[in-house]
N, C-alpha and C positions, 0 to 999 in steps of 0.2 A: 438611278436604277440601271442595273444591268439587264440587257434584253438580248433574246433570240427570236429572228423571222423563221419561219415552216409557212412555204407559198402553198397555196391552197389553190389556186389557178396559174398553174405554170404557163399560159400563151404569153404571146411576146406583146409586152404591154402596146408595141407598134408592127405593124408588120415590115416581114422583110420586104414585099414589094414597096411600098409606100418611102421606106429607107432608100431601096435603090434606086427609086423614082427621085427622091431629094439629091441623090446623091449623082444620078445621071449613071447609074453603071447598068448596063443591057446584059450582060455575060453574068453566070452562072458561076462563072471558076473562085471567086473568093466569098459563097454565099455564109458559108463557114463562118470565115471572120467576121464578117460583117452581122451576123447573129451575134457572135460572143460580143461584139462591140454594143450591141445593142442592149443586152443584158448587160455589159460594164455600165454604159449610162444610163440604163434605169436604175441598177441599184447607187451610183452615185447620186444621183438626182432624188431616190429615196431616205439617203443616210443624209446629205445635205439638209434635208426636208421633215424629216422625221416623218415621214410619211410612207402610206401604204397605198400604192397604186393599185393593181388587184390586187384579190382576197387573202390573206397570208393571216397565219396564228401565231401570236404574238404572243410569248414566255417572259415578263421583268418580275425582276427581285430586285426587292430593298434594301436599303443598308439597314444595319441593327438600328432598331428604338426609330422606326420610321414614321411616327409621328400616325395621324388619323385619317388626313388627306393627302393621296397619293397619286400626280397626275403622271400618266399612264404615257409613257415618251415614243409612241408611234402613233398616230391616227390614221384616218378619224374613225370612230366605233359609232354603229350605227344604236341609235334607240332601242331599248327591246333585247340590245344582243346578252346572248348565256358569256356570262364568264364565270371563271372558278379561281376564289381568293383562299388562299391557304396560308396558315402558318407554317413555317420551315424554319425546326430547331436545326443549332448546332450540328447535330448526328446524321440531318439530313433525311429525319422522318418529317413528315408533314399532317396535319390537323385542320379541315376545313373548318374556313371562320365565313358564319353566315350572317351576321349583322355588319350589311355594309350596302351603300347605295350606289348606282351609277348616274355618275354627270357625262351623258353621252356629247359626241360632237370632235372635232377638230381636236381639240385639245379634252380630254374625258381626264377627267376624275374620277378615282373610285374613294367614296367615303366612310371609313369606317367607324362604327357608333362605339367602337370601345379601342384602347388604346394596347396595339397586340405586345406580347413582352418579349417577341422574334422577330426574324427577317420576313415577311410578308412576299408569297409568289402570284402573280395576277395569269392568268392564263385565256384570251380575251381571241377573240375575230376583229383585224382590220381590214378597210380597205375603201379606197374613195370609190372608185368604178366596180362593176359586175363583170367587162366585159373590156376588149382595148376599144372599141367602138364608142363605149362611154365616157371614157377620158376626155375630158377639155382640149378644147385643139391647141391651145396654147401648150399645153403641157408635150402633147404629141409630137410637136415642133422642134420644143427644144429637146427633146429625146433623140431625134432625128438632125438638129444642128450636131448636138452633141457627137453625134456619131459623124456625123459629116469631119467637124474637130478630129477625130479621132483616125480616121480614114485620111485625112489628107497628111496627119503628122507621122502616120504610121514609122514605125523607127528611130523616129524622134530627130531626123537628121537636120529637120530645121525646125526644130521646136524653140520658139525665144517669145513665143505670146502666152498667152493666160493659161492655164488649164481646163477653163469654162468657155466654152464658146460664149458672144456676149447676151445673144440671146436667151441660152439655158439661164444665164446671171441673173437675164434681169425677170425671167420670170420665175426661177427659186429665191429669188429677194423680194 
C-alpha cells in the first residue's frame, strides 16, 4: 500500500526543554534546529516503525485486485475508530464500500466481505499516544538520543558511526 500521514496533533512528540536537558544545551540560540531535529527523528523513528506517535490521519491505497484483507501499514488504530473504505477506479472517482470489518490494534486489518474489482482507499485515525506526555519513556528516549546523534554530527564532519543512535536501534527493533 501506498500511504500519506496528515498530523492531527502537531506538538513535539518530546519537548524542546526535555531535548535540551538530554542534550546539556542552557542557550536558546539553536532552539530552531534542535526543533527540526526533533521532528527529523520522530518522523524517522515513525517511518522505521510504521507507526503513529500522536494522532495523524492516515490515507493507504491498494494495488489493483487487492485481495479481502487489507492490513493497514501504520498503526495502531484504536477499537471503535470511524474509517472510510472506498473504491477508487481508474478515473479516479470513488464509490464507498460498506461491507467491511475492522481488526483494530497494532497491526489492524480492515476486512472486506466481498472481493472489490479496484484499487481500494482506507482513510483511518492513528496514533499510540493522545498526548507526548503519554508516550512510553522508552520511546521519548530514543527520540531524544536520536537527536542527541544528530546534534553532535551536525555537518556530518565526523560522521563514520551508524545513523541510529544505538539506543533508538534497539528500541525500534
Amino acid at each position: 500500500m501506498i500511504y500519506t500521514r496528515t498530523p492531527i496533533n502537531t506538538a513535539l512528540a518530546v519537548t524542546l526543554a526535555d531535548v535540551k536537558a538530554h542534550l546539556r544545551v542552557t542557550h536558546s540560540d539553536e532552539n530552531d534546529l534542535i526543533t527540526r531535529m526533533i521532528w527529523t527523528a520522530v518522523l524517522e523513528f515513525e517511518d522505521l516503525c510504521g507507526i503513529a506517535l500522536l494522532s495523524q490521519t492516515i490515507t493507504a491505497t491498494s494495488a489493483i485486485d487487492p485481495g479481502t484483507d487489507l492490513e493497514l501499514p501504520i498503526g495502531p488504530v484504536a477499537t471503535g475508530a470511524t474509517i472510510t473504505v472506498e473504491a477508487l477506479a481508474e478515473d479516479g472517482t470513488t464509490a464507498p464500500i460498506t461491507a467491511y470489518w475492522l481488526e483494530a490494534g497494532r497491526y489492524a486489518v480492515v476486512h472486506l466481505t466481498d472481493t472489490p474489482d479496484h484499487r481500494v482507499r482506507i482513510t483511518y485515525p492513528a496514533s499510540l499516544a493522545a498526548n507526548a506526555a503519554a508516550l512510553p519513556a522508552d520511546i521519548q528516549m530514543a527520540i531524544a538520543d536520536q537527536v542527541a546523534r544528530l546534534y553532535d554530527q551536525r555537518g556530518g564532519v565526523f560522521d563514520r558511526g551508524p545513523a541510529l543512535s544505538a539506543h533508538s536501534a534497539r528500541v525500534i527493533a
